[in-house]
mmCIF file of the N, C-alpha and C atoms, coordinates in Angstrom:
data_MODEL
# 
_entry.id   MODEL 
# 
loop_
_atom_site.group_PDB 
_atom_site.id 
_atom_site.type_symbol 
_atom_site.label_atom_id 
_atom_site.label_alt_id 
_atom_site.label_comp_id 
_atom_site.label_asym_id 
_atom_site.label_entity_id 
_atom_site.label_seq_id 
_atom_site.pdbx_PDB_ins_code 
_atom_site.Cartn_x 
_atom_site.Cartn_y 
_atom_site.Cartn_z 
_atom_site.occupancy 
_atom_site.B_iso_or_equiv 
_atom_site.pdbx_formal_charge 
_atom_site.auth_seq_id 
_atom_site.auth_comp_id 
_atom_site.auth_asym_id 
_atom_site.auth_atom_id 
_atom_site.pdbx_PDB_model_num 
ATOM 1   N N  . UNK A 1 1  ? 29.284 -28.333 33.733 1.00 0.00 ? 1  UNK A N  1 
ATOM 2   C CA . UNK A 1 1  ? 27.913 -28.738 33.534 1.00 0.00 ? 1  UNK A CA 1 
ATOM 3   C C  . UNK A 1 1  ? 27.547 -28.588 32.063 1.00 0.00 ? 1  UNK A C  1 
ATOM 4   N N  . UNK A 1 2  ? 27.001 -29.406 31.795 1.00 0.00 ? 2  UNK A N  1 
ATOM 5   C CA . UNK A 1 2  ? 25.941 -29.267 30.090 1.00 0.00 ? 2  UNK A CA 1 
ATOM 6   C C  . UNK A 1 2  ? 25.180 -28.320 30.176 1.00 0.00 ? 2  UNK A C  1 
ATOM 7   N N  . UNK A 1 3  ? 24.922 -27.789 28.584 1.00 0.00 ? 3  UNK A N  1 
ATOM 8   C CA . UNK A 1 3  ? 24.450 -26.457 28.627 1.00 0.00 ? 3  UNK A CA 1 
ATOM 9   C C  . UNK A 1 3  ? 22.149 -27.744 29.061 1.00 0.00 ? 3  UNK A C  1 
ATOM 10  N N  . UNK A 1 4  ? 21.645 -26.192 29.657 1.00 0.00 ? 4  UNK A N  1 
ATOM 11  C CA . UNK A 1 4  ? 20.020 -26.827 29.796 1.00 0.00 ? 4  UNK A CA 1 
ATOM 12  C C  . UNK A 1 4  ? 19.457 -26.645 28.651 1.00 0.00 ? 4  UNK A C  1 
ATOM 13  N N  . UNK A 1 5  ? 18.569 -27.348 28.357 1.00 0.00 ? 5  UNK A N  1 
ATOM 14  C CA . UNK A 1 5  ? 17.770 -27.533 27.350 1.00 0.00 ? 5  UNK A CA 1 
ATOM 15  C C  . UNK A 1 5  ? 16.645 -26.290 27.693 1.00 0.00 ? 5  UNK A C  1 
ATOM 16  N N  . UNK A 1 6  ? 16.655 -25.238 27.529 1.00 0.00 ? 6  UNK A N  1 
ATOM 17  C CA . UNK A 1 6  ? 15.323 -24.278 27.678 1.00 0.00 ? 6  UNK A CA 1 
ATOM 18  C C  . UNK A 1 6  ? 15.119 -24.058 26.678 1.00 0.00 ? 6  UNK A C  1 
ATOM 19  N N  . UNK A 1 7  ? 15.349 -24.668 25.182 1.00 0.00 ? 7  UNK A N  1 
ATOM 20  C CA . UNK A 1 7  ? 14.615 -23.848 24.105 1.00 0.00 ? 7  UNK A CA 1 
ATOM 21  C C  . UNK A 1 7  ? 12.958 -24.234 24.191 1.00 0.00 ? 7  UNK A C  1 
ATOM 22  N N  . UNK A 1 8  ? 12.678 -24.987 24.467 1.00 0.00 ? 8  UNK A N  1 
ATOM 23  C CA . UNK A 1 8  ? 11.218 -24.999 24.406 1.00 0.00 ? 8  UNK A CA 1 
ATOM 24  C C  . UNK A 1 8  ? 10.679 -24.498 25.035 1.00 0.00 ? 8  UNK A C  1 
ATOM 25  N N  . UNK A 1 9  ? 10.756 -24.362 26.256 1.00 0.00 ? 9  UNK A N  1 
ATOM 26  C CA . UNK A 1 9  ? 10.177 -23.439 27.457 1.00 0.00 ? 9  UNK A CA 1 
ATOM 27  C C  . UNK A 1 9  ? 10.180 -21.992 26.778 1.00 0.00 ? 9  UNK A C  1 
ATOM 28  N N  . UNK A 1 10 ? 11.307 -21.552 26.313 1.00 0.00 ? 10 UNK A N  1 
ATOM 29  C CA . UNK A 1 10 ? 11.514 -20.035 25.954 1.00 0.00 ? 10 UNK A CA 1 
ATOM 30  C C  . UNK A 1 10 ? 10.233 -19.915 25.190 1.00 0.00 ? 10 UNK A C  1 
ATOM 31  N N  . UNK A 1 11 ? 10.224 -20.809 24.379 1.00 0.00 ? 11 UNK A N  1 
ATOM 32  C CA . UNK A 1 11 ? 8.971  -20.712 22.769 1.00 0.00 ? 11 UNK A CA 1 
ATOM 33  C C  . UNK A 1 11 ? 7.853  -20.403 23.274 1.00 0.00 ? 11 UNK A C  1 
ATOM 34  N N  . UNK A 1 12 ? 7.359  -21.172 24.729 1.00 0.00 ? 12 UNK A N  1 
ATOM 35  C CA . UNK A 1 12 ? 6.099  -20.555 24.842 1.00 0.00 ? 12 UNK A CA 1 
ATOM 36  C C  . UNK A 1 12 ? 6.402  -19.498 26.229 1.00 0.00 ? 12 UNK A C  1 
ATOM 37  N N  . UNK A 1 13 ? 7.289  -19.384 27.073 1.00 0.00 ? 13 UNK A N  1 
ATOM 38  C CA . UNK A 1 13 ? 7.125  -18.240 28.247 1.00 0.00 ? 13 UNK A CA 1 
ATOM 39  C C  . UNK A 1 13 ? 7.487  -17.173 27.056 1.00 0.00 ? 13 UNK A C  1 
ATOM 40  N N  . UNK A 1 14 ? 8.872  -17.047 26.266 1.00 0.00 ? 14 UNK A N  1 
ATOM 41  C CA . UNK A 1 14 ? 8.784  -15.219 25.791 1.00 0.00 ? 14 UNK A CA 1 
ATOM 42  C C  . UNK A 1 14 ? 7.957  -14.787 24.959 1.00 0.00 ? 14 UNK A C  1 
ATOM 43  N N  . UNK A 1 15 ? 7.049  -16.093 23.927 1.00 0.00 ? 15 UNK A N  1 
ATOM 44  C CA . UNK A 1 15 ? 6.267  -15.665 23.459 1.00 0.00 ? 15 UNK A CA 1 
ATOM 45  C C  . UNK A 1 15 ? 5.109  -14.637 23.743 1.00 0.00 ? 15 UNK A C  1 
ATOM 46  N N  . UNK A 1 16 ? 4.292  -15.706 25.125 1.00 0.00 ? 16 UNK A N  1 
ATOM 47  C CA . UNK A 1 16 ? 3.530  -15.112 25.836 1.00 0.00 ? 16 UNK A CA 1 
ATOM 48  C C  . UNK A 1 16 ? 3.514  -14.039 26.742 1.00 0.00 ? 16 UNK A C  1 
ATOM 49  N N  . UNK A 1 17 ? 4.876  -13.516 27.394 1.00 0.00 ? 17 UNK A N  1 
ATOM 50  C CA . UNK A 1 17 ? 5.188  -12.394 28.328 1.00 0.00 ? 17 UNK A CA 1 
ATOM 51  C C  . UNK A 1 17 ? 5.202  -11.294 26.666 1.00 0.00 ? 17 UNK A C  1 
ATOM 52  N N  . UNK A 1 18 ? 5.504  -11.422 25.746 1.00 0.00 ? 18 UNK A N  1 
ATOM 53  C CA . UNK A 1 18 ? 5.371  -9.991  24.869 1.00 0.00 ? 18 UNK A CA 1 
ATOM 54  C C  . UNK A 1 18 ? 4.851  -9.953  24.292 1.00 0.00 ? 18 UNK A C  1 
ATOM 55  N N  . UNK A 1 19 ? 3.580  -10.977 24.562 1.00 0.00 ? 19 UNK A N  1 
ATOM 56  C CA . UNK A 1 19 ? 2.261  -10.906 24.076 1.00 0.00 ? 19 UNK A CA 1 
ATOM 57  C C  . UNK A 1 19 ? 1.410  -10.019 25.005 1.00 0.00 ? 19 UNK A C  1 
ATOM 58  N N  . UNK A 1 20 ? 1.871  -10.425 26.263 1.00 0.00 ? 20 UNK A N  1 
ATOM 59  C CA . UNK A 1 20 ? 0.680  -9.801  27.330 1.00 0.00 ? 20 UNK A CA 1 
ATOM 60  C C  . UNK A 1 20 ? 1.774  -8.122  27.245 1.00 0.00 ? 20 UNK A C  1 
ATOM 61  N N  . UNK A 1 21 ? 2.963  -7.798  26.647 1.00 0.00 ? 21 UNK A N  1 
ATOM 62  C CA . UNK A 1 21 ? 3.197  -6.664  26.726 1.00 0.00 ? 21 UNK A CA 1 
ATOM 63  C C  . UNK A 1 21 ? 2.731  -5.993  25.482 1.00 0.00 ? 21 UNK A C  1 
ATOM 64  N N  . UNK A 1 22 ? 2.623  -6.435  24.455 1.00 0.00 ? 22 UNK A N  1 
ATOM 65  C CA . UNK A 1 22 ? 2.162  -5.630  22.616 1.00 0.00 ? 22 UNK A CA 1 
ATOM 66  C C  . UNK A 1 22 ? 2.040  -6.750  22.262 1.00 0.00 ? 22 UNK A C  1 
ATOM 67  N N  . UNK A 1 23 ? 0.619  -6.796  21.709 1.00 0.00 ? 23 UNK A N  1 
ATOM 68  C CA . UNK A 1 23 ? 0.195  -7.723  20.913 1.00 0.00 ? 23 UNK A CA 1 
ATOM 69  C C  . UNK A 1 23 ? 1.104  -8.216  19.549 1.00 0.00 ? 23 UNK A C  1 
ATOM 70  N N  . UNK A 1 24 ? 1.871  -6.750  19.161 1.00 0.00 ? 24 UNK A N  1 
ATOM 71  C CA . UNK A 1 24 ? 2.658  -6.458  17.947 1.00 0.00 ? 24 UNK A CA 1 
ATOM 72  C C  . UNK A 1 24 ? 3.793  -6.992  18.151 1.00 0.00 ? 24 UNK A C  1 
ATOM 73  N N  . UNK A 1 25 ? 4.181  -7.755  19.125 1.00 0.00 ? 25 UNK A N  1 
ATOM 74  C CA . UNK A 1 25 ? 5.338  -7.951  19.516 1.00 0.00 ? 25 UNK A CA 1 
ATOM 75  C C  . UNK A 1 25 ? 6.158  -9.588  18.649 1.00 0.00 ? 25 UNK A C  1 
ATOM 76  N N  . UNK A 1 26 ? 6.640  -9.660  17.777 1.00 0.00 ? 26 UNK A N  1 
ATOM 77  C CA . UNK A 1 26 ? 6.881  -11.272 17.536 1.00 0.00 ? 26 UNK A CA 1 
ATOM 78  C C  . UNK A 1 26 ? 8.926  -11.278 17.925 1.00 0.00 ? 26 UNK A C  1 
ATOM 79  N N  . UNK A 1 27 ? 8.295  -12.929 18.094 1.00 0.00 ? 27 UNK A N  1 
ATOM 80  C CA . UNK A 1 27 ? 9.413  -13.457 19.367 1.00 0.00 ? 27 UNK A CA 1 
ATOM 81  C C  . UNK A 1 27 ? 10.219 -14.715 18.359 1.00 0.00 ? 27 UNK A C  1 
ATOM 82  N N  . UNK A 1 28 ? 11.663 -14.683 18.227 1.00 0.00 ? 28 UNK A N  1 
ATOM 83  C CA . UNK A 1 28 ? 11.964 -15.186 17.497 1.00 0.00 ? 28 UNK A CA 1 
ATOM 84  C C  . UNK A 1 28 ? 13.487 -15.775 18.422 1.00 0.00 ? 28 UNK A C  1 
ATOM 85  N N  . UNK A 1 29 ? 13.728 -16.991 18.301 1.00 0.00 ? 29 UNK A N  1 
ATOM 86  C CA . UNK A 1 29 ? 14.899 -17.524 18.660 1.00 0.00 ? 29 UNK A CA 1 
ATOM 87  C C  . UNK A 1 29 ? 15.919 -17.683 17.466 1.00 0.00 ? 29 UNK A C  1 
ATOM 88  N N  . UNK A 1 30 ? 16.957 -17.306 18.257 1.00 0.00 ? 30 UNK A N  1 
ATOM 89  C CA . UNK A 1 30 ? 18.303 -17.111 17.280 1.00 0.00 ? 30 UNK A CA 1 
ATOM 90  C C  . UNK A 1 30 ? 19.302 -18.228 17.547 1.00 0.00 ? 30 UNK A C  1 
ATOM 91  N N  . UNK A 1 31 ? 19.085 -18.759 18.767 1.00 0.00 ? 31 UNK A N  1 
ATOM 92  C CA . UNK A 1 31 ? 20.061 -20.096 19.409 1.00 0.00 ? 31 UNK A CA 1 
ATOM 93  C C  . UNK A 1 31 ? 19.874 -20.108 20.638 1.00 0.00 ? 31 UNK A C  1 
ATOM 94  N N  . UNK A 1 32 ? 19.416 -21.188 20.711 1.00 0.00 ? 32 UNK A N  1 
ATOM 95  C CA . UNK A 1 32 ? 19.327 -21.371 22.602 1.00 0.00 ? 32 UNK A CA 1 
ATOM 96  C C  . UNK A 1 32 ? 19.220 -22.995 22.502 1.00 0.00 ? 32 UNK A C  1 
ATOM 97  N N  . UNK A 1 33 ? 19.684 -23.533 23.661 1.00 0.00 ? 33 UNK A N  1 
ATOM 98  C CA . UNK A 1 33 ? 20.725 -25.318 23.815 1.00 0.00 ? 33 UNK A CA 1 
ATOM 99  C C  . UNK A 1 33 ? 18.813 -25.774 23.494 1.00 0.00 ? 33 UNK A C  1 
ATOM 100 N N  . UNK A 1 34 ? 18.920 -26.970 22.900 1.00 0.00 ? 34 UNK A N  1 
ATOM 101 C CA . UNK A 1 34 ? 19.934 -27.504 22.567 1.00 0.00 ? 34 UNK A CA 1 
ATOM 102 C C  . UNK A 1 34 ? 20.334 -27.484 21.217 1.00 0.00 ? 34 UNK A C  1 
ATOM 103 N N  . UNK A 1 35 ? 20.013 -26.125 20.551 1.00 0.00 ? 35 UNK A N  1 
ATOM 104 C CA . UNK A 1 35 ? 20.749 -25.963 19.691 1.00 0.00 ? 35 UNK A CA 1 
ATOM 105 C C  . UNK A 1 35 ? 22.733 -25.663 19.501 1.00 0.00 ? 35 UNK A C  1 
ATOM 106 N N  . UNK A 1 36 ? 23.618 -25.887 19.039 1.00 0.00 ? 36 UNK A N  1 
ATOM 107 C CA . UNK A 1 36 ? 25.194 -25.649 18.446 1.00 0.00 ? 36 UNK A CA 1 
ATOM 108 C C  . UNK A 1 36 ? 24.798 -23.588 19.277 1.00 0.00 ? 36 UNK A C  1 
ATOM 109 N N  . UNK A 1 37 ? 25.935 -23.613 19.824 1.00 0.00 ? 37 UNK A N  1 
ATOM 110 C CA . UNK A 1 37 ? 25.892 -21.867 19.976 1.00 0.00 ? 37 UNK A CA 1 
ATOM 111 C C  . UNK A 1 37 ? 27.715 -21.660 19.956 1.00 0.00 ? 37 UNK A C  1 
ATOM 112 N N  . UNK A 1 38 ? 27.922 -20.329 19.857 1.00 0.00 ? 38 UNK A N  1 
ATOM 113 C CA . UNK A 1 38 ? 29.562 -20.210 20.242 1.00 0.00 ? 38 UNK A CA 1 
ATOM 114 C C  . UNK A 1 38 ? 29.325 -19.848 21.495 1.00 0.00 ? 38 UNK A C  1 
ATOM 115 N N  . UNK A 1 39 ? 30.952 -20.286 21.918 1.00 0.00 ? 39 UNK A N  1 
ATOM 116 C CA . UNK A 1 39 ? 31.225 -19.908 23.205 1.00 0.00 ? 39 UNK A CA 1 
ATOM 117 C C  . UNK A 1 39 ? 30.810 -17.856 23.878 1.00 0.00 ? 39 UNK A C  1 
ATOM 118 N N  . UNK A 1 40 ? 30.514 -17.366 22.926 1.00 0.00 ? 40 UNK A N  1 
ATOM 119 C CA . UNK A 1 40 ? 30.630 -16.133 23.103 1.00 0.00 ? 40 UNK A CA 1 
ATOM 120 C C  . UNK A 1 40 ? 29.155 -15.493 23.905 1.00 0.00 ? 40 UNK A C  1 
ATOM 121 N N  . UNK A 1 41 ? 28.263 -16.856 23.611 1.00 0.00 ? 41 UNK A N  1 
ATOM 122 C CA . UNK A 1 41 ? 26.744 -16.456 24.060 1.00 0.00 ? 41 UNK A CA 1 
ATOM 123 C C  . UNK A 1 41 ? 26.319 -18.193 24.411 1.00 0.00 ? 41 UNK A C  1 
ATOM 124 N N  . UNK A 1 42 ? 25.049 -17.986 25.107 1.00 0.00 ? 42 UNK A N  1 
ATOM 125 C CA . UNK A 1 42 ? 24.886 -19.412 25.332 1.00 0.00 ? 42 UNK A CA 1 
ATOM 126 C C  . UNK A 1 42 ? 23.168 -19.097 24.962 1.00 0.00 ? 42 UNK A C  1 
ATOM 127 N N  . UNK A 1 43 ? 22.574 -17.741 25.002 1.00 0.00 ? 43 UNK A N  1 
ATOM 128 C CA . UNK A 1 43 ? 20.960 -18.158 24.791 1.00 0.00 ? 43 UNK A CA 1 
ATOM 129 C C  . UNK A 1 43 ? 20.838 -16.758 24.219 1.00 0.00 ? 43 UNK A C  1 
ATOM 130 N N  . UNK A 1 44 ? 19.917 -16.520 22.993 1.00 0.00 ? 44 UNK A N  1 
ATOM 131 C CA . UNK A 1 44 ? 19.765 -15.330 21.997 1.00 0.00 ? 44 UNK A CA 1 
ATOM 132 C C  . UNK A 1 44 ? 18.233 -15.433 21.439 1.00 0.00 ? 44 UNK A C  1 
ATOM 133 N N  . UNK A 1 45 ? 17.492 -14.761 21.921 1.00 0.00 ? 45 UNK A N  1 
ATOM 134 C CA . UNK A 1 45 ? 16.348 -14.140 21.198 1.00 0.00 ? 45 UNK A CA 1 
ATOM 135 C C  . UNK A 1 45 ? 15.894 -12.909 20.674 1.00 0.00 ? 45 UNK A C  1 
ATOM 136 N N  . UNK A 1 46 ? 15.487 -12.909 19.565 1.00 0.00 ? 46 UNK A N  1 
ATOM 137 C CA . UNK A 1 46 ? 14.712 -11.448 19.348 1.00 0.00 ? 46 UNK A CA 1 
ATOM 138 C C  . UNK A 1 46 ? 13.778 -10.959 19.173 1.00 0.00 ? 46 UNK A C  1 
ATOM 139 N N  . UNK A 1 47 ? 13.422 -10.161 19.661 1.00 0.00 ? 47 UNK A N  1 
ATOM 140 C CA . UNK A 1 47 ? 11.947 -9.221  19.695 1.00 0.00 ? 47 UNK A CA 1 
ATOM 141 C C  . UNK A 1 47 ? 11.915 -8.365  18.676 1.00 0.00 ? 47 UNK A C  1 
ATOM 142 N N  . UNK A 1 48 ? 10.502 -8.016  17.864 1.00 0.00 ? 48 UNK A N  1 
ATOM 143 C CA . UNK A 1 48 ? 10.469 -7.311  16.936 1.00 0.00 ? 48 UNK A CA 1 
ATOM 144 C C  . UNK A 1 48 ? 9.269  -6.465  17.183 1.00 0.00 ? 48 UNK A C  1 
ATOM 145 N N  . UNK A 1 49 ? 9.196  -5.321  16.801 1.00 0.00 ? 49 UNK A N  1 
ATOM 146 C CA . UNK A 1 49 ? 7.835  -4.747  17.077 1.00 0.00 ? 49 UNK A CA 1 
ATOM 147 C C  . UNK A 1 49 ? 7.253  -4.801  15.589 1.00 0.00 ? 49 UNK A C  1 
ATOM 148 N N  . UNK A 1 50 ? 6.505  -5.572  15.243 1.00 0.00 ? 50 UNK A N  1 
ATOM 149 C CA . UNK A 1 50 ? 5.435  -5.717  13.994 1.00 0.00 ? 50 UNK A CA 1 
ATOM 150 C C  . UNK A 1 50 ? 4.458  -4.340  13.739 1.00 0.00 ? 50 UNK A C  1 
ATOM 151 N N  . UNK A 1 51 ? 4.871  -3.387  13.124 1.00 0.00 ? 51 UNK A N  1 
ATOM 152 C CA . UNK A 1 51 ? 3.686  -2.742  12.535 1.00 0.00 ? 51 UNK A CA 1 
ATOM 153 C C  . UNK A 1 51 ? 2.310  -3.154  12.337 1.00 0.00 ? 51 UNK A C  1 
ATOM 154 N N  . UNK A 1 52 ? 1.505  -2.843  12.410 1.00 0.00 ? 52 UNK A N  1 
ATOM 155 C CA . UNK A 1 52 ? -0.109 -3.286  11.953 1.00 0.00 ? 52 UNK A CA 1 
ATOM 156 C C  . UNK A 1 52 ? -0.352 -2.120  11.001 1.00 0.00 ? 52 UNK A C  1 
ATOM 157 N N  . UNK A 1 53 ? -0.608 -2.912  9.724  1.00 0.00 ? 53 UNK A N  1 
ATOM 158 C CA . UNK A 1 53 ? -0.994 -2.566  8.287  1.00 0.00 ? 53 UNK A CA 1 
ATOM 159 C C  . UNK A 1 53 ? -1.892 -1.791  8.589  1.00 0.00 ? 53 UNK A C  1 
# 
């Protein structure tokens, strides 16, 4: 099977689930289809906890 196209979906569901968990939370994609990925992973995001100045 072809890899699914969920990068867009991800952009707004993980945004919003670690929003409703820390506002501080920013959500960043690293590769997910249909972006090029290696065989070693097929979907990669990261969470950061943002300090407030």
């Amino acid at each position: 099977m072809e890899d699914y196209p969920c990068k867009s979906a991800g952009l707004v569901e993980y945004k919003q689930f670690a929003r409703s968990v820390d506002s501080r939370i920013k959500t960043e994609c690293i590769g997910c289809p249909l972006d090029a990925h290696p065989e070693e992973w097929f979907c990669a995001w990261r969470f950061t906890l943002v300090e407030e100045s």
